[in-house]
C-alpha positions as CSV (number, residue, x, y, z in Angstrom):
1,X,46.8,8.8,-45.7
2,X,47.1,11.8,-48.1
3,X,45.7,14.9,-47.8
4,X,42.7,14.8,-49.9
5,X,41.4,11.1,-47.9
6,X,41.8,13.2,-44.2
7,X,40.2,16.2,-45.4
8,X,37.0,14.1,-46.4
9,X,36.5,12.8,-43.0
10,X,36.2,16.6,-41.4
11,X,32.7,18.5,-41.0
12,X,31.9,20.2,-43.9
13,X,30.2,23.0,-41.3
14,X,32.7,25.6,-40.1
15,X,32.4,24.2,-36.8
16,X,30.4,22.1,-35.0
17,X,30.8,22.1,-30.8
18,X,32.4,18.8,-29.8
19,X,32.9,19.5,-26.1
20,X,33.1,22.5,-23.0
21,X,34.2,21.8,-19.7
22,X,31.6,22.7,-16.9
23,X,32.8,23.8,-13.8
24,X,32.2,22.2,-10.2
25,X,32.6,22.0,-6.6
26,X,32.1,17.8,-6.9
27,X,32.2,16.7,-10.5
28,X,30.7,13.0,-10.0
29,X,27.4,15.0,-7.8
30,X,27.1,17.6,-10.6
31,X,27.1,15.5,-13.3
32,X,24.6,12.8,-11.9
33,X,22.1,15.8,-11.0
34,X,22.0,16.8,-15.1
35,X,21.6,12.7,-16.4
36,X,18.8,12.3,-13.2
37,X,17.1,15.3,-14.9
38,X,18.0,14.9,-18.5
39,X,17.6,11.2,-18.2
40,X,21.0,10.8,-19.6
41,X,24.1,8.6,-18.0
42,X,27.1,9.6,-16.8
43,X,30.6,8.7,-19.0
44,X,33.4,6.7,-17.9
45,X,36.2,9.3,-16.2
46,X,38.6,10.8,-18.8
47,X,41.4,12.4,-17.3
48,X,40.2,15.1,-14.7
49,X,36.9,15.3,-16.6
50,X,33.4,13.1,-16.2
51,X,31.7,13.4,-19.7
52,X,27.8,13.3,-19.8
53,X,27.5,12.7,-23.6
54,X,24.5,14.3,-24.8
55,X,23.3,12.5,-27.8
56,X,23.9,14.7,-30.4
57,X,28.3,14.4,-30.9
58,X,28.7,17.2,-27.8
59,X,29.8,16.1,-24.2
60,X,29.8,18.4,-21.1
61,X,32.9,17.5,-19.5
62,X,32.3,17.7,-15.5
63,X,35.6,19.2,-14.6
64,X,36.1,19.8,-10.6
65,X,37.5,22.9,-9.4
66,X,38.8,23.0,-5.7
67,X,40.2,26.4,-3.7
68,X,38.0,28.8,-6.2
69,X,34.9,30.3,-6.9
70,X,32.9,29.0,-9.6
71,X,31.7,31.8,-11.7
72,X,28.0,30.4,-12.9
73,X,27.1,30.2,-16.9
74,X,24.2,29.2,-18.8
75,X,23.7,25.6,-20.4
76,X,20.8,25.3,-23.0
77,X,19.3,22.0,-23.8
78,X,16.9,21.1,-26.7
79,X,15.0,18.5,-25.9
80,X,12.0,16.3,-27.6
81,X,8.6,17.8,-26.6
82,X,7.7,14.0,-25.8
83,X,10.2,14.1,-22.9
84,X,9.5,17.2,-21.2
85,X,7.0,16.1,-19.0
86,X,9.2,13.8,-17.5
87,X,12.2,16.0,-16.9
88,X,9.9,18.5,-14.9
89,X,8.8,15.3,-13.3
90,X,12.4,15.0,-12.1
91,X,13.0,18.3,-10.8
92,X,9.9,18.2,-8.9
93,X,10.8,14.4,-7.4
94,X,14.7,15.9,-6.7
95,X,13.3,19.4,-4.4
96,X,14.5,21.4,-7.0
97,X,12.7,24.8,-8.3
98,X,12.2,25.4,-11.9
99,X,11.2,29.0,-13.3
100,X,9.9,30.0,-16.9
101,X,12.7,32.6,-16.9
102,X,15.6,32.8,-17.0
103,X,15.8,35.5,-14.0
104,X,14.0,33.2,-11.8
105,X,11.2,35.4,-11.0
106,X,8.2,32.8,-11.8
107,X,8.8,29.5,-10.0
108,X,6.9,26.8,-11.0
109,X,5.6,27.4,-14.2
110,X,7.1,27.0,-17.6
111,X,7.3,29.1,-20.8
112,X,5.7,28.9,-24.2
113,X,8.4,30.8,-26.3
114,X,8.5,30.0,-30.1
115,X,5.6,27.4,-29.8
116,X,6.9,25.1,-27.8
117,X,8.0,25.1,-23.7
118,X,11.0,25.9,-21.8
119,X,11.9,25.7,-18.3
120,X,15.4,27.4,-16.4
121,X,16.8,25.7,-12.8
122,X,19.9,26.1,-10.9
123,X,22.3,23.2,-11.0
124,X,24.1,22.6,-7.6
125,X,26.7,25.0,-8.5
126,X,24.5,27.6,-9.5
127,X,24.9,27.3,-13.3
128,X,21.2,28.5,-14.9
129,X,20.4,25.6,-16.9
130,X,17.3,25.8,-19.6
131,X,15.4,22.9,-21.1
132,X,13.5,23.9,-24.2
133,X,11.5,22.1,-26.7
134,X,11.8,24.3,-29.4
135,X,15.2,26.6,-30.4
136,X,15.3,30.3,-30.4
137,X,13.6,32.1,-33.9
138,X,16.6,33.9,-34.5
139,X,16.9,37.3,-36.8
């Protein structure tokens, strides 16, 4: 294959995000509690990792860490407006609590930002997740 033919099959964006590796106490328990909520399904294992393929060419790769700390981060999640309903559905059938900020401070209730609606919960190892229907209006 020459040069020219490989360099056609790239992105033509500077970079698009292909995967990120999510920390967890249990990878297989983490990774079902997103697809129950998300409504997604859980990959076949790839080395250490337990993909939940998003839809959209980017897979969260459940990695397990053992012996340390898991130091919490933020996942954001655009999803359709037609499907929101039934992801807050889910939280509410699986116990958890979901807050229209990202601070926590208004359980229960969901935001309106940039005209559409939003929602943040804690994963079970603490990572602040968001669903969102709309993205960000960005300066």
């Amino acid at each position: 294959m020459s040069r020219t033919e490989h360099t056609t099959e790239l992105p033509t964006a500077i970079a698009h995000l292909n995967h990120t590796a999510v920390y967890a106490r249990d990878r297989r328990l983490s990774a079902e509690f997103l697809v129950a909520v998300l409504g997604l399904r859980v990959g076949a294992p790839f080395g250490p990792f337990l993909p939940v393929d998003l839809g959209n060419g980017v897979t969260l790769d459940y990695y397990e860490m053992t012996g340390e700390p898991i130091q919490p981060q933020h996942y954001a999640f655009l999803v359709p407006e037609e499907q929101f309903d039934g992801m807050i559905d889910r939280l509410e059938a699986l116990g958890v609590t979901y807050y229209a900020d990202p601070n926590h401070t208004r359980p229960g209730r969901v935001n309106d930002l940039f005209g559409g609606r939003g929602a943040y919960f804690d994963d079970p190892d603490g990572h602040n997740m968001e669903i969102m229907t709309r993205p960000y209006a960005r300066p």
